[in-house]
PyMOL Python script that loads the backbone (N, CA, C, O; Angstrom):
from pymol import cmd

cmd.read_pdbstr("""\
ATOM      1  N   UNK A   1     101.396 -23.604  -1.060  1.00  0.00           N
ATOM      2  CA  UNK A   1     101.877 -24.945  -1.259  1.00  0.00           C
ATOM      3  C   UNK A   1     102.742 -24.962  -2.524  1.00  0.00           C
ATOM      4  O   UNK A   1     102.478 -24.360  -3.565  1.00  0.00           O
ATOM      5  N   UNK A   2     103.539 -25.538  -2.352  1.00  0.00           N
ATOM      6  CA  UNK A   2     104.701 -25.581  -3.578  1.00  0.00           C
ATOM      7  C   UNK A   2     104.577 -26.731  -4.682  1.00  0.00           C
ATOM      8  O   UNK A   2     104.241 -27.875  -4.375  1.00  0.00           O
ATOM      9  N   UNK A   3     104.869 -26.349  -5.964  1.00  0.00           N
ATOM     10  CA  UNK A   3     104.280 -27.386  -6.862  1.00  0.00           C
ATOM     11  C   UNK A   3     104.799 -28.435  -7.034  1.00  0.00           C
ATOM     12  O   UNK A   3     104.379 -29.232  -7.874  1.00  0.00           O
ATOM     13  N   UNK A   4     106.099 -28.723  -6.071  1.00  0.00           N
ATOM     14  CA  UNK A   4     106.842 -29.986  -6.136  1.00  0.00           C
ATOM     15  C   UNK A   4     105.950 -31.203  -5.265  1.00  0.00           C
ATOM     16  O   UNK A   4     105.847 -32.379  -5.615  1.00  0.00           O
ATOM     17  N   UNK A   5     105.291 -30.519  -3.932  1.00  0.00           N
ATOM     18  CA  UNK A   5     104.706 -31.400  -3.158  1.00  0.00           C
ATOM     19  C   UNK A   5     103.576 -31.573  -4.352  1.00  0.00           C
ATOM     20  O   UNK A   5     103.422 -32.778  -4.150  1.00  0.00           O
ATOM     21  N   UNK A   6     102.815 -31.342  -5.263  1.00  0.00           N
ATOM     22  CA  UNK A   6     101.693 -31.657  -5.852  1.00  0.00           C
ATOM     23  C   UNK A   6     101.956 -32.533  -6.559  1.00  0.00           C
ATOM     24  O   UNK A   6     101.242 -33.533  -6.476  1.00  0.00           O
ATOM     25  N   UNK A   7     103.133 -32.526  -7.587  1.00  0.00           N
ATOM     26  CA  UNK A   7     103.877 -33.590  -8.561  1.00  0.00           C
ATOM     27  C   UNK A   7     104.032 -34.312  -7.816  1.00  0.00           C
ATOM     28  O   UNK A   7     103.363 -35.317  -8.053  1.00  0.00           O
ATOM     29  N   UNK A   8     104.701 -34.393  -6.797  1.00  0.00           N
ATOM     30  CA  UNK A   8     105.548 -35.416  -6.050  1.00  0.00           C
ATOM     31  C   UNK A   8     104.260 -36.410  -5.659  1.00  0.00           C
ATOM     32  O   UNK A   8     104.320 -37.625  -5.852  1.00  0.00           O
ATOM     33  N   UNK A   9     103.057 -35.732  -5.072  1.00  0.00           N
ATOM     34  CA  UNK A   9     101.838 -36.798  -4.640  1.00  0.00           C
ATOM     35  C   UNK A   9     101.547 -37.358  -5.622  1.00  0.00           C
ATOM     36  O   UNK A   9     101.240 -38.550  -5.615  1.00  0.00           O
ATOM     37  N   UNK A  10     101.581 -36.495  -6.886  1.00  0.00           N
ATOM     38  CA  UNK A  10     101.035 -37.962  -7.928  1.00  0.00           C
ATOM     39  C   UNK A  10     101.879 -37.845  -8.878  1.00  0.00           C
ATOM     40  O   UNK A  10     101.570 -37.707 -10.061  1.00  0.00           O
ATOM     41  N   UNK A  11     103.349 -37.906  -8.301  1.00  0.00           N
ATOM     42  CA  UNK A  11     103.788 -39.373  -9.275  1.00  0.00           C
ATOM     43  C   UNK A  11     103.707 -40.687  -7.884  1.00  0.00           C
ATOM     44  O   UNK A  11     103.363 -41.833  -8.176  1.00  0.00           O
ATOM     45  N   UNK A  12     103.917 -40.465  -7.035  1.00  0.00           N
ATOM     46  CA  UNK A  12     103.858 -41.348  -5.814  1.00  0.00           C
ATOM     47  C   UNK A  12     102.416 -41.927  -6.253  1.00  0.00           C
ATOM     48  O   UNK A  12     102.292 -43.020  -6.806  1.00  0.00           O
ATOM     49  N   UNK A  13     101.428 -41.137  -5.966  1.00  0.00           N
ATOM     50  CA  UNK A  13     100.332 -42.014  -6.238  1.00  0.00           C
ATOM     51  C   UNK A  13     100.047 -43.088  -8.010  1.00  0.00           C
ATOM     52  O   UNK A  13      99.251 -44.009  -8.190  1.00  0.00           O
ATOM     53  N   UNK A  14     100.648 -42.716  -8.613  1.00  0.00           N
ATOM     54  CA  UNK A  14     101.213 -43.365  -9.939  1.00  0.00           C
ATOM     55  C   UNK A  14     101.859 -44.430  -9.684  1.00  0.00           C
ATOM     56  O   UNK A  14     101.397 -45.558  -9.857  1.00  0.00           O
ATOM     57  N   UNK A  15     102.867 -44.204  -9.296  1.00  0.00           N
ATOM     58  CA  UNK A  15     103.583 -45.198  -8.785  1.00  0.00           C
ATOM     59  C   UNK A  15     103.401 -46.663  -8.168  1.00  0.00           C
ATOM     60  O   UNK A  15     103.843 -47.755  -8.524  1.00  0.00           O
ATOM     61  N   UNK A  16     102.517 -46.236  -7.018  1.00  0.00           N
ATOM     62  CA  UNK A  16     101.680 -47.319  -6.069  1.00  0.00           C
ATOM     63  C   UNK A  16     100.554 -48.133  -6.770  1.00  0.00           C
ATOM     64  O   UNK A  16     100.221 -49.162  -6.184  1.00  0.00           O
ATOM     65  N   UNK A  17      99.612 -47.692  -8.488  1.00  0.00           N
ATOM     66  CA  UNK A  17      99.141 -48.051  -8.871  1.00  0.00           C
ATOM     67  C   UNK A  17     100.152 -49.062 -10.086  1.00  0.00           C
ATOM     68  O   UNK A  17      99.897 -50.235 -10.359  1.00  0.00           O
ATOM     69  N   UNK A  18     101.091 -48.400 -10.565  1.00  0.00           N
ATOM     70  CA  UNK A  18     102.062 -49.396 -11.550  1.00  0.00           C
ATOM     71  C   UNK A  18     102.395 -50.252 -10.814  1.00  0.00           C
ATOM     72  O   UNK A  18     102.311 -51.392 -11.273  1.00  0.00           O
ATOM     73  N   UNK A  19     102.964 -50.079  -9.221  1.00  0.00           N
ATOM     74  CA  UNK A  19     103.055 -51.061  -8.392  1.00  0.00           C
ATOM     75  C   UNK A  19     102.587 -52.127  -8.243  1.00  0.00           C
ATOM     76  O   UNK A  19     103.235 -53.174  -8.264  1.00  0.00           O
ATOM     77  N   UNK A  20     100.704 -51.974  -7.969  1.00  0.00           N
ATOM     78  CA  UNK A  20      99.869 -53.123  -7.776  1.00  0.00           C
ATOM     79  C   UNK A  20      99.748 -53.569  -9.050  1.00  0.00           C
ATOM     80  O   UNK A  20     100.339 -54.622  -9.288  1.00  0.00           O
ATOM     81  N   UNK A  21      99.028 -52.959 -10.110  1.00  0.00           N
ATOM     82  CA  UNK A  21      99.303 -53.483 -11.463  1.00  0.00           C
ATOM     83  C   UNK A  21     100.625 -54.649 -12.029  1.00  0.00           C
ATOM     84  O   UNK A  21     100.437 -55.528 -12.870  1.00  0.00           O
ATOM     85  N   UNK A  22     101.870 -54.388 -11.363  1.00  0.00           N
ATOM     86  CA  UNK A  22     103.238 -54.922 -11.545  1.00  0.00           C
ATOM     87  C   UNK A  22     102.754 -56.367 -11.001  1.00  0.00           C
ATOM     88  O   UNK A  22     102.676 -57.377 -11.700  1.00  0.00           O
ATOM     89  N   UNK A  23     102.484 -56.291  -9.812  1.00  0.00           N
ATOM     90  CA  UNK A  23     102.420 -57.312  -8.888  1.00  0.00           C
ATOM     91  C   UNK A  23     100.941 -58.156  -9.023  1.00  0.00           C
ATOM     92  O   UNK A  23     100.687 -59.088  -8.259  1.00  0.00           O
ATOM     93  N   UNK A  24     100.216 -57.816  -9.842  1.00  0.00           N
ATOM     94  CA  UNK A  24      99.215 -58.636 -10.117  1.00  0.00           C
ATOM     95  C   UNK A  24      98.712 -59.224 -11.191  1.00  0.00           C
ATOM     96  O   UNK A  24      97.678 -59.878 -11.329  1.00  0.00           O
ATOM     97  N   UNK A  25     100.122 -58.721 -12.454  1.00  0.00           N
ATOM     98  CA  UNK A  25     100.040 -59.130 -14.131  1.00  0.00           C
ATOM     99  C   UNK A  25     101.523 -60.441 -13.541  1.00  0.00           C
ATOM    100  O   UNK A  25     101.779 -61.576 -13.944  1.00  0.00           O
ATOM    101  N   UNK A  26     102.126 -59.650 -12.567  1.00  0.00           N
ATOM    102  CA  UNK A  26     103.604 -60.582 -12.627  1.00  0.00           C
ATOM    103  C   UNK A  26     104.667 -59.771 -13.503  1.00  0.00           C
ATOM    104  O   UNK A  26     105.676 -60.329 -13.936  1.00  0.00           O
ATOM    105  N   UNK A  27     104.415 -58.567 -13.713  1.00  0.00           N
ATOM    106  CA  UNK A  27     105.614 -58.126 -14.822  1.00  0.00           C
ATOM    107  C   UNK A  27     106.118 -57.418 -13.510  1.00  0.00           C
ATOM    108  O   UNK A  27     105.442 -56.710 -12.763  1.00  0.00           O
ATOM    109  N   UNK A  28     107.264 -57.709 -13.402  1.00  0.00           N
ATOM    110  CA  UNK A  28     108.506 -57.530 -12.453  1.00  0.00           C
ATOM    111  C   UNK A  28     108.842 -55.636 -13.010  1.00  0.00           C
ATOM    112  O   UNK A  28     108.652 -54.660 -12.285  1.00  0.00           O
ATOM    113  N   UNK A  29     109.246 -55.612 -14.131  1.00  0.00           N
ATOM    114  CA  UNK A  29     109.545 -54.173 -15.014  1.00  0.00           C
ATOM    115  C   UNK A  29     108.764 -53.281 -14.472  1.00  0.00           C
ATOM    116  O   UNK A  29     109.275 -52.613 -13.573  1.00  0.00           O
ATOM    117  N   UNK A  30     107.630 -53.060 -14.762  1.00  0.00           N
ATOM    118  CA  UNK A  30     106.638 -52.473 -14.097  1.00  0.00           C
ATOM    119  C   UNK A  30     106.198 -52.281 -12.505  1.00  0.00           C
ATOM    120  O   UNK A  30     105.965 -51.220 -11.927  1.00  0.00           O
ATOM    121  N   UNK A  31     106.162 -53.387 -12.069  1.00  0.00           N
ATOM    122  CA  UNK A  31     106.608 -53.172 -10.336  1.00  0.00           C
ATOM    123  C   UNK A  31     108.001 -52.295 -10.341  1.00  0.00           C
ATOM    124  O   UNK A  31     108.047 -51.172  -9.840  1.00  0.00           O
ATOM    125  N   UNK A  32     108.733 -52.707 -10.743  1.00  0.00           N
ATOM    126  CA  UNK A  32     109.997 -51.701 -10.447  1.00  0.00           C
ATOM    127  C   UNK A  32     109.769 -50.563 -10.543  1.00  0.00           C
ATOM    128  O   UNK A  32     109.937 -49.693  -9.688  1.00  0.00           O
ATOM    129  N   UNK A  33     109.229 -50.430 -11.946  1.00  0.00           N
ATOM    130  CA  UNK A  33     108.887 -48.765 -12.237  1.00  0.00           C
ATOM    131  C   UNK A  33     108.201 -48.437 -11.042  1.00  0.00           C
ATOM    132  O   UNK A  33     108.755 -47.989 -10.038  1.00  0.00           O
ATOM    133  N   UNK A  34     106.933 -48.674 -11.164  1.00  0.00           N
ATOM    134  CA  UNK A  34     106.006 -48.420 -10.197  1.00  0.00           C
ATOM    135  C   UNK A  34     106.665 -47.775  -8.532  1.00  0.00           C
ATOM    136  O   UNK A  34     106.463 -46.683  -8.002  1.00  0.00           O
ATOM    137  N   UNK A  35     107.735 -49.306  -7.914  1.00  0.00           N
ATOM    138  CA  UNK A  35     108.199 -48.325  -6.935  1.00  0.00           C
ATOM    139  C   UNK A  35     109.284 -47.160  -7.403  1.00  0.00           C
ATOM    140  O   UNK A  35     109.468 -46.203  -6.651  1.00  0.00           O
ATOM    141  N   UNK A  36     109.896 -47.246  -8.477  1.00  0.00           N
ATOM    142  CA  UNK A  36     110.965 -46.043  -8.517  1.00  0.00           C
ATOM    143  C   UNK A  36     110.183 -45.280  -8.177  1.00  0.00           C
ATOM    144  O   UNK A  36     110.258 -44.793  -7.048  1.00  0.00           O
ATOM    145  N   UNK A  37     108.861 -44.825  -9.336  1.00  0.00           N
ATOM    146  CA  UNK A  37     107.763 -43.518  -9.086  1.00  0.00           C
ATOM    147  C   UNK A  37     107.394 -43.266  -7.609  1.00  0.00           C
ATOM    148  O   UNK A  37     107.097 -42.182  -7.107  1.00  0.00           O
ATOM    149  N   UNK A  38     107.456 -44.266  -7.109  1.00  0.00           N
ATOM    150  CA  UNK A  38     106.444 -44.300  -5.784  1.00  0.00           C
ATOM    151  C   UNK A  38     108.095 -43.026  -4.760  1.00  0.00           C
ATOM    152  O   UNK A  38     107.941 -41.894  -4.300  1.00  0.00           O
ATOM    153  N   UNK A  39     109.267 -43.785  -4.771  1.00  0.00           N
ATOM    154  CA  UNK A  39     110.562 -43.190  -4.232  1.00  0.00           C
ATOM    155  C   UNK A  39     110.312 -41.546  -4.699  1.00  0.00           C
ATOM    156  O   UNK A  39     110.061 -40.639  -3.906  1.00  0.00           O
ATOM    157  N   UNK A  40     110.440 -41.406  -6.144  1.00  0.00           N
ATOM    158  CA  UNK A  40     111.027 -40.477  -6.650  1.00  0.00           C
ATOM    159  C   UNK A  40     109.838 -39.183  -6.495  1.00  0.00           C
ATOM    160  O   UNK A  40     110.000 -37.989  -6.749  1.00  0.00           O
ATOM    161  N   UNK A  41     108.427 -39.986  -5.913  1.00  0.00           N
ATOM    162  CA  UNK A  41     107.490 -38.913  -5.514  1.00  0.00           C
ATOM    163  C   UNK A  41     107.745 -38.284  -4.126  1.00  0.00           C
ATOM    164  O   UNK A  41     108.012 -37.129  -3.793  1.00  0.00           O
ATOM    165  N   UNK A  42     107.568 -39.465  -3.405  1.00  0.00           N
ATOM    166  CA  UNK A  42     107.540 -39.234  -1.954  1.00  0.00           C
ATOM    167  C   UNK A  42     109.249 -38.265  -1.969  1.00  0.00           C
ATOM    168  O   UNK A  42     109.106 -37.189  -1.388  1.00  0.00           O
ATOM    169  N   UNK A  43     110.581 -38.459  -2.456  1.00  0.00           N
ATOM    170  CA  UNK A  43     111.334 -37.226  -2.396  1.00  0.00           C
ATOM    171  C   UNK A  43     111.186 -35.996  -2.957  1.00  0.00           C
ATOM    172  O   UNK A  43     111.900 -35.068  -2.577  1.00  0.00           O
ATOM    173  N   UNK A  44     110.136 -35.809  -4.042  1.00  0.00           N
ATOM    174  CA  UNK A  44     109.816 -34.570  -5.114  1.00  0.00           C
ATOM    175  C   UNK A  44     108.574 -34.257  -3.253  1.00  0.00           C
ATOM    176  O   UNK A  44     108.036 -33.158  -3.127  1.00  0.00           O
ATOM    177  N   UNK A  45     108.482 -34.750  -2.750  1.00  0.00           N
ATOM    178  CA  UNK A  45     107.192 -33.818  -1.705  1.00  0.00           C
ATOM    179  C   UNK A  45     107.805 -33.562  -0.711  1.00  0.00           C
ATOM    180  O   UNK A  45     107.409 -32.602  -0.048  1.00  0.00           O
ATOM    181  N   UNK A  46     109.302 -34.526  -0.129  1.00  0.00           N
ATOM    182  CA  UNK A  46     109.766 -33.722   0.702  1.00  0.00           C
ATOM    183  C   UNK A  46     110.458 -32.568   0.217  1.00  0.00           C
ATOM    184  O   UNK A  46     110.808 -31.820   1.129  1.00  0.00           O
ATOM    185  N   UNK A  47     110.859 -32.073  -1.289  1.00  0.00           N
ATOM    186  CA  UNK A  47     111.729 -31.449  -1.424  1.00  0.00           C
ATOM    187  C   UNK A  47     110.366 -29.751  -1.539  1.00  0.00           C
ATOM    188  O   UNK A  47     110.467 -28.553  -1.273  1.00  0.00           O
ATOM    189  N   UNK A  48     109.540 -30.430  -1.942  1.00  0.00           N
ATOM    190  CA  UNK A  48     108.600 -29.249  -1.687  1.00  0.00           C
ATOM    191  C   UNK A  48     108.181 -28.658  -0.372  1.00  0.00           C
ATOM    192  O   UNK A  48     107.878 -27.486  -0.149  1.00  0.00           O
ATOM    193  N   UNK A  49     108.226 -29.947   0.683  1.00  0.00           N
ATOM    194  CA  UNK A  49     107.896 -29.333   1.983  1.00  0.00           C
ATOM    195  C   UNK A  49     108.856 -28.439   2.514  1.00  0.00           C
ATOM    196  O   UNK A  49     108.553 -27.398   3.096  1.00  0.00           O
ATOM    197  N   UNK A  50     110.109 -28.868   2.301  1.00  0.00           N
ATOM    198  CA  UNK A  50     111.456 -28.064   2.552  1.00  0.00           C
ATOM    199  C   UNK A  50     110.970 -26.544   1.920  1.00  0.00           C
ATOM    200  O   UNK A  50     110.917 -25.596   2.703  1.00  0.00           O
ATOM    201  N   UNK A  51     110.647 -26.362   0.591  1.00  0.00           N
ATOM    202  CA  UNK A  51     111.036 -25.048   0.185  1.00  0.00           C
ATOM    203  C   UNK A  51     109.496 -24.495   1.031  1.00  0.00           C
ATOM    204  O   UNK A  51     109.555 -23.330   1.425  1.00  0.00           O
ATOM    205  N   UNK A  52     108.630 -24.988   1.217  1.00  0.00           N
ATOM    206  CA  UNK A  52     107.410 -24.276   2.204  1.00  0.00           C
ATOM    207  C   UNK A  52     108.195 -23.615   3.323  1.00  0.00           C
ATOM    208  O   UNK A  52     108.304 -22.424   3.617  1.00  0.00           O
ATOM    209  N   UNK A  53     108.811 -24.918   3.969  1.00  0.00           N
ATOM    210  CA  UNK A  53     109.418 -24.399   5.010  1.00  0.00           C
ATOM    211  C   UNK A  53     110.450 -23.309   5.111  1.00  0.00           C
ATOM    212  O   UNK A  53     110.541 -22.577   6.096  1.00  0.00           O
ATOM    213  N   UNK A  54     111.215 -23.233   4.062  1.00  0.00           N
ATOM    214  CA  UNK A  54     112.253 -22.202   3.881  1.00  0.00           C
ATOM    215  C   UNK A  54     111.071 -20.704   3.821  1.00  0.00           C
ATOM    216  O   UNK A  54     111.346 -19.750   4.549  1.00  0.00           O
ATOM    217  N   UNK A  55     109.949 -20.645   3.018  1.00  0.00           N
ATOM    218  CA  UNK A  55     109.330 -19.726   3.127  1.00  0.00           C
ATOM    219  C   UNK A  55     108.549 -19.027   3.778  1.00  0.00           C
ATOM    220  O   UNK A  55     108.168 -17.866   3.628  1.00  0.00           O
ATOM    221  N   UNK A  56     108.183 -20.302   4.996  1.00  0.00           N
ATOM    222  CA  UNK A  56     107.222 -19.665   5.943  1.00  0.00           C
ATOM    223  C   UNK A  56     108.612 -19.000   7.129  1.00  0.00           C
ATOM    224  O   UNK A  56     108.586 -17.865   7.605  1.00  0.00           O
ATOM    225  N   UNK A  57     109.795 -20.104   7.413  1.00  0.00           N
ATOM    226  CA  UNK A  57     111.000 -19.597   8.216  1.00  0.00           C
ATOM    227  C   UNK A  57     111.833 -19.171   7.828  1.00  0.00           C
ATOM    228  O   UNK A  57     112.602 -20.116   7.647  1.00  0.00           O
ATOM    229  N   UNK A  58     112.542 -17.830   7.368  1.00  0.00           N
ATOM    230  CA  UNK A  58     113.374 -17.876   7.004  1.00  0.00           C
ATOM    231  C   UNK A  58     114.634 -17.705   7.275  1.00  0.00           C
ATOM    232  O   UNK A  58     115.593 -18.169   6.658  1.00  0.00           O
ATOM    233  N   UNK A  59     114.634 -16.784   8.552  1.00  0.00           N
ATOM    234  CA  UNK A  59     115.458 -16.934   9.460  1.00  0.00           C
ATOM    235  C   UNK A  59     115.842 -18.052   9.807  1.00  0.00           C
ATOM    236  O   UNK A  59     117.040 -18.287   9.643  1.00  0.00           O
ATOM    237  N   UNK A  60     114.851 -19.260  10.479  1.00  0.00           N
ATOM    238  CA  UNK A  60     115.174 -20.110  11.258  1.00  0.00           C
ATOM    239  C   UNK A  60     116.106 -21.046  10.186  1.00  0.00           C
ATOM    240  O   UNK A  60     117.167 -21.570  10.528  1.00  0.00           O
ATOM    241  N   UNK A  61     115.561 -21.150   8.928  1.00  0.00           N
ATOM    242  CA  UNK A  61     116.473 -22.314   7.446  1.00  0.00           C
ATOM    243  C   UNK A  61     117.949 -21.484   7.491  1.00  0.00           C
ATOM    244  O   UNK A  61     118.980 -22.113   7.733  1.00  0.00           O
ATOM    245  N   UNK A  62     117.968 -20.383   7.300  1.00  0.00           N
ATOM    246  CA  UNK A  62     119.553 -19.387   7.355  1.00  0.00           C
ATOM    247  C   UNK A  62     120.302 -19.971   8.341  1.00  0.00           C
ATOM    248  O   UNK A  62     121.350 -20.537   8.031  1.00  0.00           O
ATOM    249  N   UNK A  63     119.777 -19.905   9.968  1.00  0.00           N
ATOM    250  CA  UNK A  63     120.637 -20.667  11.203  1.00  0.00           C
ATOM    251  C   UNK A  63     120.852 -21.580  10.761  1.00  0.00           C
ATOM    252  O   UNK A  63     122.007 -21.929  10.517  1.00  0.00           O
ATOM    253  N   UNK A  64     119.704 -22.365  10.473  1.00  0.00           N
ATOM    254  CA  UNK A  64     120.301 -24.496  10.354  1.00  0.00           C
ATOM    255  C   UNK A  64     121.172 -24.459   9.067  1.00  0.00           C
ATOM    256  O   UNK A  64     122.037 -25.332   8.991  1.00  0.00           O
ATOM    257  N   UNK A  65     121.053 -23.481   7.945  1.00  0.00           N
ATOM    258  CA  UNK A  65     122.100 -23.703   6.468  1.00  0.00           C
ATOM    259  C   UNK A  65     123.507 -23.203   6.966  1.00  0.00           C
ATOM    260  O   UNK A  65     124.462 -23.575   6.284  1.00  0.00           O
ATOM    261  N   UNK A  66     123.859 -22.133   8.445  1.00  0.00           N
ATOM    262  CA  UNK A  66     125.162 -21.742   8.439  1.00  0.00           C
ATOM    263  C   UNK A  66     125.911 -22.814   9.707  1.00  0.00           C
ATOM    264  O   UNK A  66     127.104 -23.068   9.871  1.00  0.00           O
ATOM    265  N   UNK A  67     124.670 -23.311  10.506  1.00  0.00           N
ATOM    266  CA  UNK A  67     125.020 -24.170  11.513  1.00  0.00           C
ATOM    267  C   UNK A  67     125.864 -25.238  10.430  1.00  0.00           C
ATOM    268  O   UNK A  67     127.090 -25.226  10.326  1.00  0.00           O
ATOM    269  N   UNK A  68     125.125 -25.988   9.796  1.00  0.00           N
ATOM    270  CA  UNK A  68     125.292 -27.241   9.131  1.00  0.00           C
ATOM    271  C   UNK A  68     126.847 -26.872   7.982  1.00  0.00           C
ATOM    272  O   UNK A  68     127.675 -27.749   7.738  1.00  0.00           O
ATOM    273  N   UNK A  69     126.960 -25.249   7.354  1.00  0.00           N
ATOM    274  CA  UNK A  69     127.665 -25.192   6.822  1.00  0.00           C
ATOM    275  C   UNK A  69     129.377 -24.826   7.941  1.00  0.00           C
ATOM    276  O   UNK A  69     130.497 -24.971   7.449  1.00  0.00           O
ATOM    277  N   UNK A  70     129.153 -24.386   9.349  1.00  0.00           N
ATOM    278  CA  UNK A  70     129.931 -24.667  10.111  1.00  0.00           C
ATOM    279  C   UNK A  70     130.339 -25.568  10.489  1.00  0.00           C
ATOM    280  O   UNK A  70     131.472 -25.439  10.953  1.00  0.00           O
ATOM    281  N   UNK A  71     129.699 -27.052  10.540  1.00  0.00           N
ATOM    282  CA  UNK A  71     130.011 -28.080  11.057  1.00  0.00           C
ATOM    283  C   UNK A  71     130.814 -28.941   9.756  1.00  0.00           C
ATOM    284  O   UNK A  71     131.747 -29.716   9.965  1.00  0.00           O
ATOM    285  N   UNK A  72     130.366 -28.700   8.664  1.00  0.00           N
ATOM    286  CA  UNK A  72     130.840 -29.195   7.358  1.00  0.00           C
ATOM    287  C   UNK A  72     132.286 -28.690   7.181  1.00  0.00           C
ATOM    288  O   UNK A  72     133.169 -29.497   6.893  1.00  0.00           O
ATOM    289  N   UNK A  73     132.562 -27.341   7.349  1.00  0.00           N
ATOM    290  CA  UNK A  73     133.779 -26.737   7.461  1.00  0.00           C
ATOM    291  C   UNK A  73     134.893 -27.358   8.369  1.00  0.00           C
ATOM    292  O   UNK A  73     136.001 -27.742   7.993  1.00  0.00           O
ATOM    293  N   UNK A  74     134.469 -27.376   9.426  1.00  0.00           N
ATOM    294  CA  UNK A  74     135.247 -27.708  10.694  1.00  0.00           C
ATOM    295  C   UNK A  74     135.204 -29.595  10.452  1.00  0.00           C
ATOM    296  O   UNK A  74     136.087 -30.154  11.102  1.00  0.00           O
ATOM    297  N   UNK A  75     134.528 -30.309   9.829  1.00  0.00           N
ATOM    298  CA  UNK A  75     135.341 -31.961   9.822  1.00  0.00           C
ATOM    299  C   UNK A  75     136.271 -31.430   8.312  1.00  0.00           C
ATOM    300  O   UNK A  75     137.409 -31.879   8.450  1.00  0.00           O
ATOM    301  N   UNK A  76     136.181 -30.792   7.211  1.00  0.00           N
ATOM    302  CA  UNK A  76     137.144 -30.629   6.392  1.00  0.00           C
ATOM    303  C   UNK A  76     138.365 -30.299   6.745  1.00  0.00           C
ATOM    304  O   UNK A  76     139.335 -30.738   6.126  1.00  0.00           O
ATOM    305  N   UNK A  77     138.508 -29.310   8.003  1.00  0.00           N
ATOM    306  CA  UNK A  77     139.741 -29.126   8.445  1.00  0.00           C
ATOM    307  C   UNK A  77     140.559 -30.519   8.930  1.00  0.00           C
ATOM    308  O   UNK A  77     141.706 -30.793   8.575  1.00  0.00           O
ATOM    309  N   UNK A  78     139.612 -31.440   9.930  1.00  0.00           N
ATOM    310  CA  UNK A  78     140.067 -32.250  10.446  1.00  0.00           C
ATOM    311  C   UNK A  78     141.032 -33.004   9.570  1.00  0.00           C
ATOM    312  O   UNK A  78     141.644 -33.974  10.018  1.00  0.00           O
TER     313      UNK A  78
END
""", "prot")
cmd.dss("prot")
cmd.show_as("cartoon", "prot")
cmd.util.cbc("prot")
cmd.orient("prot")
């Protein structure tokens, strides 16, 4: 397991608590924070699931990185 998905669960779970905290003092600042953390976790765990995945497949991430970098190529020409 990669240490981004571990951060990523708790700042997310951080987050969801500044959240309710935000929303039950009324400080707006703090709700905000709260969801940024809550965003900026839940993407720190997909970005960890990704690199799992790059490690358990690695072949299969190489196809989808030259597929995706073929298709990127070919609308630049356009």
């Amino acid at each position: 397991m990669d240490e981004n998905r571990v951060t990523g669960a708790a700042r997310e779970g951080v987050g969801k608590v500044q959240d309710a905290v935000g929303g039950l003092t009324g400080d707006r600042e703090t709700q905000a924070r709260g969801m940024y953390n809550q965003q900026m976790g839940q993407a720190e765990n997909f970005v960890g699931q990704l690199c799992d995945n790059v490690r358990e497949q690695p072949m299969t991430s190489l196809a989808i990185a030259a597929g995706i970098g073929y298709i990127l190529g070919r609308l630049r020409i356009l």
